[in-house]
C-alpha positions in Angstrom: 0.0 0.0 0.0 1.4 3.0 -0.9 0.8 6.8 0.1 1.6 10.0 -2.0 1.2 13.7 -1.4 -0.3 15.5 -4.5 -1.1 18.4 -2.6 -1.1 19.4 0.6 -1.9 23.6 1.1 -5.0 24.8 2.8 -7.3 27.5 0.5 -4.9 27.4 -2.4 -1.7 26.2 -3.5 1.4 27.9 -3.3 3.0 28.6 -6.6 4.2 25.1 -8.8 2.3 23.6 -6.2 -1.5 22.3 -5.1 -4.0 22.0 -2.6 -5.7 19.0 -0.9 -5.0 15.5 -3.5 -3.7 12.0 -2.3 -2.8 9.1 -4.5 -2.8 5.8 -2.5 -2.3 2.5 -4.5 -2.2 -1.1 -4.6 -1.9 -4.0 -6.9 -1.8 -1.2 -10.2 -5.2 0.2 -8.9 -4.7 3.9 -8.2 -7.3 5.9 -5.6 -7.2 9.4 -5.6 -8.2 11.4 -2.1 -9.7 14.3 -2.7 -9.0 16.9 -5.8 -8.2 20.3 -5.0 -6.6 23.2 -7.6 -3.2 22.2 -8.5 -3.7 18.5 -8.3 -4.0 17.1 -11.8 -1.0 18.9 -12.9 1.3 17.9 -10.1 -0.5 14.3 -10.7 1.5 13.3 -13.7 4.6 13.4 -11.6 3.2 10.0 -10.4 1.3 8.6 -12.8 -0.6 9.4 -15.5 -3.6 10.7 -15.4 -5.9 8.1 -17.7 -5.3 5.2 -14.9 -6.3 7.1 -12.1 -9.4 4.3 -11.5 -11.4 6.0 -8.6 -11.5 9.2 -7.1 -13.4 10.2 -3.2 -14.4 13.3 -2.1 -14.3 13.9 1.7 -16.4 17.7 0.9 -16.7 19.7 -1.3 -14.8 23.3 -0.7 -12.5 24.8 -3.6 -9.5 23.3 -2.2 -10.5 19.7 -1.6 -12.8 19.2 -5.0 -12.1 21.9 -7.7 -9.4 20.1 -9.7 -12.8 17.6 -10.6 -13.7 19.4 -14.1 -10.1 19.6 -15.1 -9.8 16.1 -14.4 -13.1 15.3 -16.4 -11.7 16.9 -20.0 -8.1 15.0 -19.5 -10.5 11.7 -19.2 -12.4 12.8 -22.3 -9.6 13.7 -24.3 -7.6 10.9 -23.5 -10.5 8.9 -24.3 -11.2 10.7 -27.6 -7.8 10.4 -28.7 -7.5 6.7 -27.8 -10.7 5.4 -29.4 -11.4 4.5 -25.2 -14.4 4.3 -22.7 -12.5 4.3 -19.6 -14.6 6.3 -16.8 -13.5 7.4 -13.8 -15.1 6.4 -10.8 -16.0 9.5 -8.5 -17.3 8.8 -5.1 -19.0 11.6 -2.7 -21.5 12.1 -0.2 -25.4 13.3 -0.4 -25.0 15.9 2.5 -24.3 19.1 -0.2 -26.6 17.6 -3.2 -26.5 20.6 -5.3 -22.8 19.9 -5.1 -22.7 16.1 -5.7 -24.6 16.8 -9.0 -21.5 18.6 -9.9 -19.7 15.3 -9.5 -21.1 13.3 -12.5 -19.3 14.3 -16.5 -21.1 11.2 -17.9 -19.9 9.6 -20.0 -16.2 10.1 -18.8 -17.2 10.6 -15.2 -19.6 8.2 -13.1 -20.8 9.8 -9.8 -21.7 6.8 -6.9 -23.0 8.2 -4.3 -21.4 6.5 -0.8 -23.2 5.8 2.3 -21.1 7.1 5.6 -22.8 4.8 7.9 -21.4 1.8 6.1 -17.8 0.8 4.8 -17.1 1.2 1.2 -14.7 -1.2 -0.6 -13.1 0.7 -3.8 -10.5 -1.8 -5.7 -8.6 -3.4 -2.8 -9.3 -1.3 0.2 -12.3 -1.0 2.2 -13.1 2.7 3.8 -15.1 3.7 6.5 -16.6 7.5 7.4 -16.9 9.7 10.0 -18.3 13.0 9.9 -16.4 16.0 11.1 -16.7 19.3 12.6 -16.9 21.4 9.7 -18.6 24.4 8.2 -19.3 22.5 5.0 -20.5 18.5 5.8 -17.1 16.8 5.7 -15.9 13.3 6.4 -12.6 11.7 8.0 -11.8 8.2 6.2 -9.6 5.5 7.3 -8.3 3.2 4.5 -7.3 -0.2 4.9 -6.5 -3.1 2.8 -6.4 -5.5 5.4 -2.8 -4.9 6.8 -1.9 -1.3 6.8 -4.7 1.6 7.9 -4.2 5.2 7.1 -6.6 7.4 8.6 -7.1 10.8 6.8 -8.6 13.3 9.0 -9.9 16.0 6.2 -11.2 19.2 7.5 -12.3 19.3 11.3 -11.9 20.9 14.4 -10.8 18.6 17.0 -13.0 16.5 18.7 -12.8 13.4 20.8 -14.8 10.4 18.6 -11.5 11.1 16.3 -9.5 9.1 19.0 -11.3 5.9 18.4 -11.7 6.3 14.7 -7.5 6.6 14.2 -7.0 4.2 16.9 -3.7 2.4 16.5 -3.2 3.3 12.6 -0.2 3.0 10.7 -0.3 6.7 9.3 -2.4 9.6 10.5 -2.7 12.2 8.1 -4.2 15.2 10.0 -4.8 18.6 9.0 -3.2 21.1 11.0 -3.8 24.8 9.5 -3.1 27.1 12.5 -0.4 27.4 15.2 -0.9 26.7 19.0 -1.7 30.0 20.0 -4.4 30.3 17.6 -8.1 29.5 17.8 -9.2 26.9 15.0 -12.8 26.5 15.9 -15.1 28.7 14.5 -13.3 27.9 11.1 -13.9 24.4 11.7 -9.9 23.5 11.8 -7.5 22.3 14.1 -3.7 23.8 15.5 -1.2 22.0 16.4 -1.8 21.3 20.2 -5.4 19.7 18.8 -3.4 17.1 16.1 -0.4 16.8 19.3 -3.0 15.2 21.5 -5.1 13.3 18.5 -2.0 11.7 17.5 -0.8 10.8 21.5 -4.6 9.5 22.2 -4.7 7.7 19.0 -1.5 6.0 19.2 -0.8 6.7 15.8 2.3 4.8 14.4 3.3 8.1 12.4 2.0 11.1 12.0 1.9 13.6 8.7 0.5 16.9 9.4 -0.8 18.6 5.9 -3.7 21.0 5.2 -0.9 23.9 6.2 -0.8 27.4 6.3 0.3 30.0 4.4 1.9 32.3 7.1 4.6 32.0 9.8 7.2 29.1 10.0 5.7 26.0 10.2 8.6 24.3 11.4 6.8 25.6 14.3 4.0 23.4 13.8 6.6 20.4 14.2 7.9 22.0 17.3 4.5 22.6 19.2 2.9 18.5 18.0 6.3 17.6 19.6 5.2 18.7 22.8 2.1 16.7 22.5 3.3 13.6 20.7 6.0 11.6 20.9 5.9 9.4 17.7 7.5 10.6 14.2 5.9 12.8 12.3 6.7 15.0 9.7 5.7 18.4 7.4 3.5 17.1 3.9 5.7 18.0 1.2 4.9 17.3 -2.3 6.1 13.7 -3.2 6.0 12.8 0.1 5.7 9.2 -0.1 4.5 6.6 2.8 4.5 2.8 1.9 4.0 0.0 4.3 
């Protein structure tokens, strides 16, 4: 099972670079986490872009979804081109429906609609939901196939049923878009005392903080999680690559 950074900035990416994306493969089938602006370019670093097989949305704000119609023509021309009807399996929840409607380019792009009260099997992992404290209906996702479990938190504020839901995973990826001294809440985020004390509660094998900000150093962010958790953990970077 392997794990790759696409993107990783909150709001919008930083120049060359992209917001929220996650590749995460297995046995040549490729699963894409989320598709913010940015993320199809930086994409065919890793792969190209035709054998992406399924994409999930965990909501639908700019920087977690608006890569989706970019994504739709490169399926349609490379389809064109190829004399192919390869679709692309995009999966997203029925909270926001004027949004899911966005989500379906048939014939290029098939929209399934996933239920996050029950686990979800997409190629060879099997995903399960939980909704999250955020002003747009979001939801965390752990992703297993069976021997290694990443748990992607998404957008949230912190809160304690998080604990349980990353519970002894090999790789919590956690948002972490403001510093300790800063008050995530109202935004619906968390800082990095809240991902410090996720990650220690949750006995996380590893920790990877993305979602980050644009301002200050966030070296910093390192420095204050340290204080909270003693595992490894590390920056998202572009590339970043975590395979178990």
């Amino acid at each position: 099972m392997k794990f790759t950074v696409i993107g990783y900035w909150h709001g919008y990416p930083e120049a060359g670079e992209a917001s929220s994306g996650y590749l995460i493969e297995k046995d040549d089938f490729r699963l894409l986490i989320d598709c913010g602006s940015g993320v199809v370019s930086q994409l065919q670093n890793y792969c190209p872009i035709e054998e992406i097989d399924a994409l999930i949305f965990s909501h639908y704000h700019h920087d977690h979804f608006s890569d989706l119609g970019v994504l739709q023509y490169a399926r349609l021309l490379h389809n064109t081109w190829k004399a192919e009807e390869k679709k692309l399996v995009a999966y997203g929840h029925l909270l926001d429906k004027e949004k899911y409607n966005l989500i379906s380019y048939e014939p290029h792009v098939t929209a399934i609609p996933y239920n996050p009260e029950k686990v979800l099997n997409v190629g060879p992992f099997s995903i399960s939901f939980l909704k999250t404290k955020h002003p747009s209906p979001c939801f965390a996702m752990k992703i297993t196939d069976g021997n290694t479990t990443i748990v992607y938190t998404a957008d949230t504020s912190y809160f304690q049923e998080l604990h349980q839901f990353a519970l002894d995973c090999d790789l919590l990826v956690a948002e972490c878009t403001f510093y300790e001294h800063q008050d995530p809440t109202a935004a619906g985020h968390m800082n990095s005392r809240d991902v410090g004390i996720l990650a220690q509660k949750a006995n996380t094998k590893q920790l990877l903080l993305t979602h980050l900000p644009h301002f200050g150093d966030r070296n910093q962010l390192v420095q204050q999680v340290e204080s909270y958790y003693q595992g490894p953990l590390e920056l998202a970077s572009t590339g970043w690559i975590f395979e178990k």
